[in-house]
BAMITI-647692 format. One record per residue (C-alpha): y, z, x. Coordinates in steps of 0.05 Angstrom, whole numbers, padded with zeros to 5 digits, always signed. Example, Ala and Ser with C-alpha at 12.3 -4.5 7.8 and 13.67 -1.06 7.14 Angstrom:
-00090+00156+00246-00021+00143+00273
END
This chain:
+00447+01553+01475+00418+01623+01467+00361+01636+01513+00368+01722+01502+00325+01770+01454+00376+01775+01390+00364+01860+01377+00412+01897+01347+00466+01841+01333+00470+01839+01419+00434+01789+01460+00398+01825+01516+00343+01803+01565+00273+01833+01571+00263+01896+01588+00230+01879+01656+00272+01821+01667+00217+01765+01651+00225+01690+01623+00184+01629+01605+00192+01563+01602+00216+01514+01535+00188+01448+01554+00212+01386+01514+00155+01348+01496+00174+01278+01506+00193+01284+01579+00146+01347+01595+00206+01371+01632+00231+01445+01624+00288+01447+01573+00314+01527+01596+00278+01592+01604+00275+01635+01549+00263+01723+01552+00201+01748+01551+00203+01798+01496+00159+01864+01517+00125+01920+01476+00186+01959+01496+00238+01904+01470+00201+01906+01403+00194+01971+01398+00266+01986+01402+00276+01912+01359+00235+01955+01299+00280+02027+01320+00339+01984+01304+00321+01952+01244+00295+02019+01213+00362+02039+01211+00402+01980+01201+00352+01971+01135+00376+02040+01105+00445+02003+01094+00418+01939+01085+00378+01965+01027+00437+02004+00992+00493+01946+00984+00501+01919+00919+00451+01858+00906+00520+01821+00897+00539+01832+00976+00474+01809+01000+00481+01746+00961+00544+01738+00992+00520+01741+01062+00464+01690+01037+00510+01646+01011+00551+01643+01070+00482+01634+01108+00470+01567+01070+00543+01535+01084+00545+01555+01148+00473+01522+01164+00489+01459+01122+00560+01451+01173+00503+01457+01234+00452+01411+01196+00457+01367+01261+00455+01402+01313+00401+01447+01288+00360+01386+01278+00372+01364+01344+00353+01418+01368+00288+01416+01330+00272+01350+01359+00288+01370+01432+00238+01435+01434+00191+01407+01385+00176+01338+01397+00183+01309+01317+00228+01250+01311+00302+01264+01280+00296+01241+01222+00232+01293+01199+00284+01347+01232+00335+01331+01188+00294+01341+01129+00272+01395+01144+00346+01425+01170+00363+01404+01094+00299+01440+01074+00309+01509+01112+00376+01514+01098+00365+01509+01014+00322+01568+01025+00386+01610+01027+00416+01587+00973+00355+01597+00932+00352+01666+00958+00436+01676+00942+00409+01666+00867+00344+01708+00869+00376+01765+00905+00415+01784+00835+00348+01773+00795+00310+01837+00823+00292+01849+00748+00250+01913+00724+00210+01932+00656+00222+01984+00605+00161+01997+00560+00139+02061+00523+00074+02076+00535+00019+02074+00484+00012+02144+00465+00087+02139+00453+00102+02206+00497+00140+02171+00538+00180+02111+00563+00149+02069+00624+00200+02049+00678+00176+02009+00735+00236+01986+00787+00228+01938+00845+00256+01970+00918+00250+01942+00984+00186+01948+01019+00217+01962+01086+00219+01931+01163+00182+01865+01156+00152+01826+01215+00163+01757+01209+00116+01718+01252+00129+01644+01246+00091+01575+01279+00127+01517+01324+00113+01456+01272+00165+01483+01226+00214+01520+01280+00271+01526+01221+00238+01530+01157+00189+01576+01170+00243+01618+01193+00279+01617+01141+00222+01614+01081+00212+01685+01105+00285+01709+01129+00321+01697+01065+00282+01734+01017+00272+01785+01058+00344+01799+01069+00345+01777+00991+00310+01841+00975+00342+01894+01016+00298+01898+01076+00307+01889+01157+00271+01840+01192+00250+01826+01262+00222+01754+01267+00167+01735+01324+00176+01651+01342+00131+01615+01369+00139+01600+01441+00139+01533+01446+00203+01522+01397+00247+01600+01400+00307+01560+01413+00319+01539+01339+00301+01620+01313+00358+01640+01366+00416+01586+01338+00390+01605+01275+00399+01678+01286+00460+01676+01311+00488+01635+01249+00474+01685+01204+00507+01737+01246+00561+01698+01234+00549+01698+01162+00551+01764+01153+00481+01797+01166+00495+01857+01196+00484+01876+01279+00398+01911+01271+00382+01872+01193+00353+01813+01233+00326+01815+01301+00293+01755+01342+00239+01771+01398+00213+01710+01433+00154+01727+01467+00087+01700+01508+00056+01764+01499+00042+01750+01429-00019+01780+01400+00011+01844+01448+00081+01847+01414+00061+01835+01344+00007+01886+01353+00048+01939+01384+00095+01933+01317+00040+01928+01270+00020+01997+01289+00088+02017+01297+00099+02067+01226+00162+02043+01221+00130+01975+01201+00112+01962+01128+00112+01894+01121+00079+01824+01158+00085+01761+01135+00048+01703+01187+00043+01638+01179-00018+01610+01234-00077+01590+01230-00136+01616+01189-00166+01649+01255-00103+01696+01281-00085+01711+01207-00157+01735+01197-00144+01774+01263-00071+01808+01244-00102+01820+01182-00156+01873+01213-00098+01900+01249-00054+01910+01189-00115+01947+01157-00110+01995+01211-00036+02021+01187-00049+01994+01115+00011+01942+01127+00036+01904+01067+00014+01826+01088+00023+01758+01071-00015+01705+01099+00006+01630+01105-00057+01600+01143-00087+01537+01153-00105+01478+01117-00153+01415+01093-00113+01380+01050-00156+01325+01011-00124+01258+00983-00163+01228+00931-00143+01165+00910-00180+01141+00840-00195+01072+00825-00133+01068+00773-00098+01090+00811-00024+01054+00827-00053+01033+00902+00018+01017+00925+00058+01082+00904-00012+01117+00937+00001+01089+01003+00077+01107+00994+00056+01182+00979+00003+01181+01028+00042+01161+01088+00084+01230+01065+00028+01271+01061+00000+01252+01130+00059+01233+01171+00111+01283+01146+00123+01327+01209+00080+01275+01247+00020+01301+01213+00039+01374+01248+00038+01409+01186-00009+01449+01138+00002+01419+01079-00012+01347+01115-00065+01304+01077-00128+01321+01120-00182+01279+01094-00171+01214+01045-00219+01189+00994-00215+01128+00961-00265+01106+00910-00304+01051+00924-00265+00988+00881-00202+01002+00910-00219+01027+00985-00219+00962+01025-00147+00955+00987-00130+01020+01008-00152+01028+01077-00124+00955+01094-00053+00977+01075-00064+01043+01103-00074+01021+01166-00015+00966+01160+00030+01027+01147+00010+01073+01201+00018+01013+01255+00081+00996+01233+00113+01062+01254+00159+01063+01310+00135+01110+01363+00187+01139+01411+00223+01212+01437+00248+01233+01380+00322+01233+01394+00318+01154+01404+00340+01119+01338+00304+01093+01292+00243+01133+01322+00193+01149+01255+00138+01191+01299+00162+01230+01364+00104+01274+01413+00066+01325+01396+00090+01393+01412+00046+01398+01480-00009+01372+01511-00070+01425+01492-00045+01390+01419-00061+01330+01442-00131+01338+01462-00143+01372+01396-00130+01312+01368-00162+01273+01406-00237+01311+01407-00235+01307+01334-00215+01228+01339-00274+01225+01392-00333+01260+01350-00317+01229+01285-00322+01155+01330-00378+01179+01360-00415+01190+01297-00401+01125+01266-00337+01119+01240-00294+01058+01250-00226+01049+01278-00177+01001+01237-00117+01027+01285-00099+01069+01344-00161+01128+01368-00141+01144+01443-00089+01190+01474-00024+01145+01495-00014+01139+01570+00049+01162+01596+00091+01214+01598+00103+01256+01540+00056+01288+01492+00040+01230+01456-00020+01209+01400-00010+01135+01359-00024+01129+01292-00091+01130+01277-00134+01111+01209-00213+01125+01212-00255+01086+01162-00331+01099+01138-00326+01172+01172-00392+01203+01169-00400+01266+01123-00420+01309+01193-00357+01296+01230-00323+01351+01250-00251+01322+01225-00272+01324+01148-00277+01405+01163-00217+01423+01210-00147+01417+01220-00125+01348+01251-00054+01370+01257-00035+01309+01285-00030+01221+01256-00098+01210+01250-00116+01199+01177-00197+01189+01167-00218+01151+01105-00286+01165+01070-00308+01126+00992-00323+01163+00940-00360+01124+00872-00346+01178+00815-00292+01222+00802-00339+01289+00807-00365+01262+00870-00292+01261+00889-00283+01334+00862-00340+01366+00895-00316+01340+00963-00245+01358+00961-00268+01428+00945-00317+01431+01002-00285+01471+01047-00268+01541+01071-00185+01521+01056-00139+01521+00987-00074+01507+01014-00057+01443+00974-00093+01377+00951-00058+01299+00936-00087+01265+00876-00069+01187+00846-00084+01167+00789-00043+01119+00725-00078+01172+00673-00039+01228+00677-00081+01261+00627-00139+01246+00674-00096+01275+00736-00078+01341+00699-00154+01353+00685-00179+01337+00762-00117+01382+00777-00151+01443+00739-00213+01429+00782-00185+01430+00853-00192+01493+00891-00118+01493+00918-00058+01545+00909-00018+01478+00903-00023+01398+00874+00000+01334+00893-00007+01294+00827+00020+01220+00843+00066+01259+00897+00065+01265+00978+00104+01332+00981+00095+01394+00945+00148+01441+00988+00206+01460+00951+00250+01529+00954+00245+01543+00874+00167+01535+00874+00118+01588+00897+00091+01562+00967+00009+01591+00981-00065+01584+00980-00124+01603+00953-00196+01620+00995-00181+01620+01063-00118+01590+01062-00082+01653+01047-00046+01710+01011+00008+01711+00972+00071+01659+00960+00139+01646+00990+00188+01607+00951+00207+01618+00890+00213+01685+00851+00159+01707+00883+00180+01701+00947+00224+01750+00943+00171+01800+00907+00131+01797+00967+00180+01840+01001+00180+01895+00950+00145+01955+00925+00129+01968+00855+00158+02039+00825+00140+02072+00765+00173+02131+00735+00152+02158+00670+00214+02176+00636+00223+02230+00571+00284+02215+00530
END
């Protein structure tokens, strides 16, 4: 197990020497200490990668595929083991690990493709004096800053098509999961990526290291995925050296259920939605909304599926939701579970921190949650799913778009017609229509309002880590 900063293709500790602490979440326990990445280490992580991405940048879009390829067996052999390794830092059961080990590792082979498909345009301009020629080049050192719910696929959502276009990367972790970035790193080493082209920097200093490299002129790229408030922060910074940004942030993802709906295959999508990644995740349904004919139906078997979930550590088969990722999580959770009660709202299952060790919250389903409770507005991240009727579909409409967020919104219905319509009205970058997950490599991944900027996935992905040239050409 790798505990060292990755710079320059050599694992090294920190500059002054200094660790913290991985703790596994279902015991609480330390797992290993980890460097403490300084301003120093990153500095010279962003030196390196300045001129490791002159080379980078000049092979043949054919060799990077190559390495990219290479990337994608090589994780699918370690499928396992990374996702155990998931589960022991993170706290999420195996079986969401494995998913998303299958899920991270596709994102290389997507990228193997794309990295051939850095296509241009050729147009004369309208005067006719000369021909337009705009080519696509890489936009330079990128800083990857990534969150602990997703310790592999975030990684590698912004990794591949980074190295996909040409440039250098050094990725930030989180600190609560750097253990899967390190095994990760040191795959694609083996791989192929050459010693500077990707460099990992685990640090508790974060807002100081990321800083420190954002107004490093070296740096010309940042892509974060966080929460609304830290993006919204890094983005001020960025404006200060005009750094190239995308922005991943948080989400309030509604689940509207309409009254023709098909209540069963709802229930099978919701418990996707909510419980994927134990609820830990952005795109998890935030805030269900059942009309009124069909919500006693809905909630009832609802709150059947949630309480039928095995809870457990996550290594332990058969285990469907594991901890969350640390303790501050849990009484997130659990103040958002307390107001909404506290205003009225009724609960059909779970509603109180799990006693014990480990950093655990049941499943938990809210019914008749007032319109003032502070979980219809933020993030739950967690299994608590509130409920609320709606008794018209622009009633329904109106309240999934009331909020500050556009990441993604869920949305059942037997008309698909009907669904395709309501889809065109949501204020989200992405749509659930009669489906729990949206995720997928080949489609572009982002938000609208204050859920973000830009996409990963898909062609686009790999356009957020280029610059547009134009040369006007006489012939």
């Amino acid at each position: 197990m790798q505990t060292m900063l990755f710079i320059g293709g050599e694992w090294r500790p920190a500059s002054d020497g200094g660790t913290f602490p991985v703790l596994d979440p279902a015991t609480e326990k330390p797992i290993t200490e980890v460097s403490n990445a300084t301003v120093e280490d990153v500095a010279s992580a962003v030196h390196v990668a300045y001129m490791a991405g002159k080379g980078w940048a000049k092979k043949l879009p054919r060799e990077r595929a190559e390495v990219l390829h290479n990337a994608f067996n090589l994780l699918t052999e370690c499928k396992q083991e990374i996702a155990e390794l998931m589960t022991l830092e993170n706290g999420k059961a195996l079986e969401d690990s494995l998913s998303e080990a299958a899920y991270a590792t596709e994102f290389f082979r997507w990228y193997s493709e794309e990295a051939v498909r850095n296509t241009g345009e050729l147009t004369q301009s309208p005067s006719g004096s000369n021909r337009i020629v705009v080519i696509n080049e890489p936009v330079g050192v990128s800083v990857l800053v990534t969150p602990w719910n997703y310790p592999a696929a975030m990684a590698t959502r912004k990794i591949a098509p980074a190295l996909a276009a040409g440039c250098a990367a050094i990725l930030k972790p989180a600190s609560d999961t750097p253990l899967t970035a390190l095994r990760v790193a040191e795959i694609l080493t083996e791989a192929g990526v050459p010693p500077g082209v990707l460099n990992v920097v685990p640090s508790r200093r974060s807002g100081e290291v990321v800083s420190a490299m954002l107004h490093n002129p070296f740096v010309r790229k940042l892509s974060f995925t966080g929460s609304t408030e830290v993006g919204r922060a890094l983005l001020s910074e960025a404006s200060e050296c005009v750094v190239n940004c995308s922005m991943e942030l948080g989400g309030n993802a509604p689940f509207l259920v309409l009254e023709d709906a098909d209540i069963d295959e709802a229930i099978k999508g919701a418990m996707i939605a909510k419980m994927r990644n134990g609820g830990e995740a952005c795109t998890a349904a935030n805030r269900f909304y059942a009309h009124e004919k069909i919500y006693n139906e809905f909630t009832d078997k609802f709150a059947a599926a949630m309480a039928a979930l095995k809870v457990g550590p996550g290594l332990e088969p058969g285990v469907q939701l594991g901890p969350m990722v640390n303790a501050q999580a849990v009484k997130d959770i659990d103040r958002l579970v307390q107001d909404a009660t506290g205003k009225g709202a009724k609960v059909l299952i779970g509603g109180r921190p799990t006693a014990g060790v480990g950093y655990y919250y049941p499943p938990t389903v809210l019914g008749h949650v007032p319109a003032n409770a502070d979980i219809l507005k933020e993030e739950v991240f967690g299994p608590v799913a509130p409920v609320v009727s709606f008794n018209d579909e622009q009633e329904a409409i109106e309240l999934a778009n009331d909020t500050e967020y556009g990441l993604v919104s869920y949305l059942y219905t037997k008309d698909l017609a009907r669904g395709m319509a309501i889809s065109e009205q949501l204020e989200a970058g992405m749509i659930g229509l009669n489906r729990g997950l949206v995720s997928d490599p080949a489609a572009p991944f982002g938000g609208m309002k204050q859920s973000g900027l830009g996409r990963e996935g898909s062609y686009e992905g790999m356009m957020e880590y280029m610059e547009k040239k134009y040369i006007a050409v006489e012939w």
